[in-house]
C-alpha positions in Angstrom: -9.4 -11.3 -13.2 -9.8 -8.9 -10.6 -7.1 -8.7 -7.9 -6.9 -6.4 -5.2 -3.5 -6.6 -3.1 -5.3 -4.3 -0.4 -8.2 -7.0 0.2 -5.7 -8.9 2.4 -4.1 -5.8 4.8 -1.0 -2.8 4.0 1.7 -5.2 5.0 0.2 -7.6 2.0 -0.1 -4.8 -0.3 3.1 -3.4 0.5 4.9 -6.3 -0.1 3.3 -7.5 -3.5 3.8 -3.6 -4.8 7.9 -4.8 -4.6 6.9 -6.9 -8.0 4.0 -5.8 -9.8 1.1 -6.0 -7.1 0.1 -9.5 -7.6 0.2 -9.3 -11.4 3.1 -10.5 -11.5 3.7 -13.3 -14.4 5.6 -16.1 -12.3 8.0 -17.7 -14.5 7.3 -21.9 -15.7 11.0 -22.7 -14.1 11.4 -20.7 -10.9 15.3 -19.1 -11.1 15.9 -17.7 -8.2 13.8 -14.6 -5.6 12.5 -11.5 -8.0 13.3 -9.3 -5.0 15.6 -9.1 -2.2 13.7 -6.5 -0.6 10.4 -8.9 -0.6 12.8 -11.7 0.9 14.2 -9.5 3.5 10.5 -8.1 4.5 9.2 -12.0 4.6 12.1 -13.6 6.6 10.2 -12.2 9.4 6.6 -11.8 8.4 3.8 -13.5 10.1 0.0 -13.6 7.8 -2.6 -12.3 10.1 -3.6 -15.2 12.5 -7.6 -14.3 11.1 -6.9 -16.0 8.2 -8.4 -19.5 6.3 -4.5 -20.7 5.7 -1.9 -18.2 7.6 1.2 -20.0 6.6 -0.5 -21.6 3.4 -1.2 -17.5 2.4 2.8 -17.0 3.4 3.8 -19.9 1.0 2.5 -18.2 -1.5 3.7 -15.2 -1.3 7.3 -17.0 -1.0 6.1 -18.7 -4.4 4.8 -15.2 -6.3 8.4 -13.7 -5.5 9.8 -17.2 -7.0 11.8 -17.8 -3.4 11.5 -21.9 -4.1 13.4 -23.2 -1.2 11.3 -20.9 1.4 8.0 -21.8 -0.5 8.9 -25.7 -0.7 9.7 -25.9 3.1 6.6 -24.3 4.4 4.2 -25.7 2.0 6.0 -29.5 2.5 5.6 -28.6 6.7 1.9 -27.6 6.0 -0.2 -31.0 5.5 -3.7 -29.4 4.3 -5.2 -29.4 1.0 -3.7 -26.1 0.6 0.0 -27.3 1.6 0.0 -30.0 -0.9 -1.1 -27.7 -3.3 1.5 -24.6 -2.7 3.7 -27.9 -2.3 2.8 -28.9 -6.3 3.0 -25.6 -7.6 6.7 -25.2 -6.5 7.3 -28.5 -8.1 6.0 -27.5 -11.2 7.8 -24.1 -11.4 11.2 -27.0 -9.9 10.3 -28.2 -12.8 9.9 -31.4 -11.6 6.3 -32.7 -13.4 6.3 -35.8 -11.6 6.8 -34.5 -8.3 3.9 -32.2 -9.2 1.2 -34.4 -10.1 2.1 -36.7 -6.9 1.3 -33.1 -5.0 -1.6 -32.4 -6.8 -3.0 -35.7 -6.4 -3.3 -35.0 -2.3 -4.5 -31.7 -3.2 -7.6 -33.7 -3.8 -10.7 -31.8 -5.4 -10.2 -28.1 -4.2 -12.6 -24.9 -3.7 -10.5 -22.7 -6.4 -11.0 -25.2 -9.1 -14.6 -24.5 -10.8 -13.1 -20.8 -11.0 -9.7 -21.3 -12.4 -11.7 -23.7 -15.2 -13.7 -20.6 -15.6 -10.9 -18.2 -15.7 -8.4 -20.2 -17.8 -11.3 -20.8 -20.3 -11.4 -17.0 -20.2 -7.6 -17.1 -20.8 -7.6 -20.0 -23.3 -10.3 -17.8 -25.2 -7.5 -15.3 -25.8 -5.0 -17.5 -26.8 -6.8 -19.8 -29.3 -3.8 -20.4 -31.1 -1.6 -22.3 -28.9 -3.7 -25.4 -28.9 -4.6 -26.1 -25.5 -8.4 -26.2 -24.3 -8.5 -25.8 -20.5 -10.0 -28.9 -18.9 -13.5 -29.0 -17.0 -13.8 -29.8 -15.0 -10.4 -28.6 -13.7 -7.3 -31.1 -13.6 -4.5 -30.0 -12.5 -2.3 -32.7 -14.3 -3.4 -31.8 -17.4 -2.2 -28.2 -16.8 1.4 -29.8 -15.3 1.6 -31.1 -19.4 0.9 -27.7 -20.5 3.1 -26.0 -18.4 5.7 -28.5 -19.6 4.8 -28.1 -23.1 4.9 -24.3 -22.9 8.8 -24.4 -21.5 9.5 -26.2 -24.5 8.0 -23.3 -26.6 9.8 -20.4 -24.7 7.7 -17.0 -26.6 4.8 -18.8 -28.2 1.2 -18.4 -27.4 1.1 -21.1 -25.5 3.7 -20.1 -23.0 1.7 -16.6 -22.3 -1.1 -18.8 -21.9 0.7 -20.8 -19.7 1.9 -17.6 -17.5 -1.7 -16.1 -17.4 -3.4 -19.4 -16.1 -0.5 -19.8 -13.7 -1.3 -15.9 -12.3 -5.2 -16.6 -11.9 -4.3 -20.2 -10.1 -1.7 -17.9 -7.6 -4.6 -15.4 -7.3 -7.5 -17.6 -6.3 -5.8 -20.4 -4.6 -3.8 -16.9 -2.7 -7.4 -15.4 -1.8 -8.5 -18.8 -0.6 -5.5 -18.7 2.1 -5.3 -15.4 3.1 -9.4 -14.3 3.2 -10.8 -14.8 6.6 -12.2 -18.2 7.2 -12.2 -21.9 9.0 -8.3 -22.8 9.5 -6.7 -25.3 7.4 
């Protein structure tokens, strides 16, 4: 999937090219920030105001450099669609499935979803060996069980699978927050 850090401004770009530019593969069980530098930069960083989701767009970026605690609070203080679903995400990566899926469930049906079905089909297509067939349409509970399945099975196909769905759901639901738009 295409991803271009310099769509969303320098400071963005800047601050993904501290851990691989948005390609980064965010681990299933978040273990602490991937960069001290990133956490120092976003301690004071503020997402251009033109954005759909400013502080949704700054959750995420907590989340990509797997900062939990600064991701969980600002996505639990941000009650949109886009909150809960930074919010379940976190959970997730906690692990804490349950916690997830109660997330997910206020997420409600979101804008991302008929293109991460699309794109983890693409995925899925690559990995037809580790047994899981994305849903469509998308359901995000389903992909909590395979997330959970995948720690279990730390290596395998379906862990990378895992990992590359889990980049192309940070991407699009990233480019939803960040790209100009109405406010959420």
């Amino acid at each position: 999937m295409p991803f271009d850090p310099a769509a969303y401004g320098p400071a963005v770009a800047e601050l993904l090219a501290l851990d691989a530019a948005g390609q980064r593969l965010m681990p299933l069980v978040a273990r602490g920030c991937s960069s001290k530098e990133a956490a120092r930069r976003l301690a004071d960083f503020q997402f251009p105001a033109h954005a759909r989701s400013p502080r949704g767009a700054l959750a995420g970026l907590w989340l990509y450099f797997s900062a939990f605690d600064e991701a969980h609070k600002l996505a639990q203080d941000l009650a949109t669609p886009e909150g809960s679903y930074w919010h379940a995400i976190a959970h997730r990566q906690e692990p804490d499935d349950g916690n997830a899926c109660y997330w997910f469930d206020r997420v409600g049906e979101h804008a991302i979803f008929p293109s991460l079905a699309a794109e983890a089909a693409a995925i899925a297509g690559r990995y037809r060996d580790a047994g899981w067939k994305p849903p469509v349409p998308w359901d995000p509970a389903r992909f909590v069980e395979c997330t959970a399945a995948a720690r279990r099975a730390p290596g395998s196909p379906l862990e990378w699978l895992a990992l590359e769905i889990q980049r192309a759901e940070w991407q699009l639901l990233f480019d939803f927050c960040a790209r100009p738009g109405s406010s959420s």
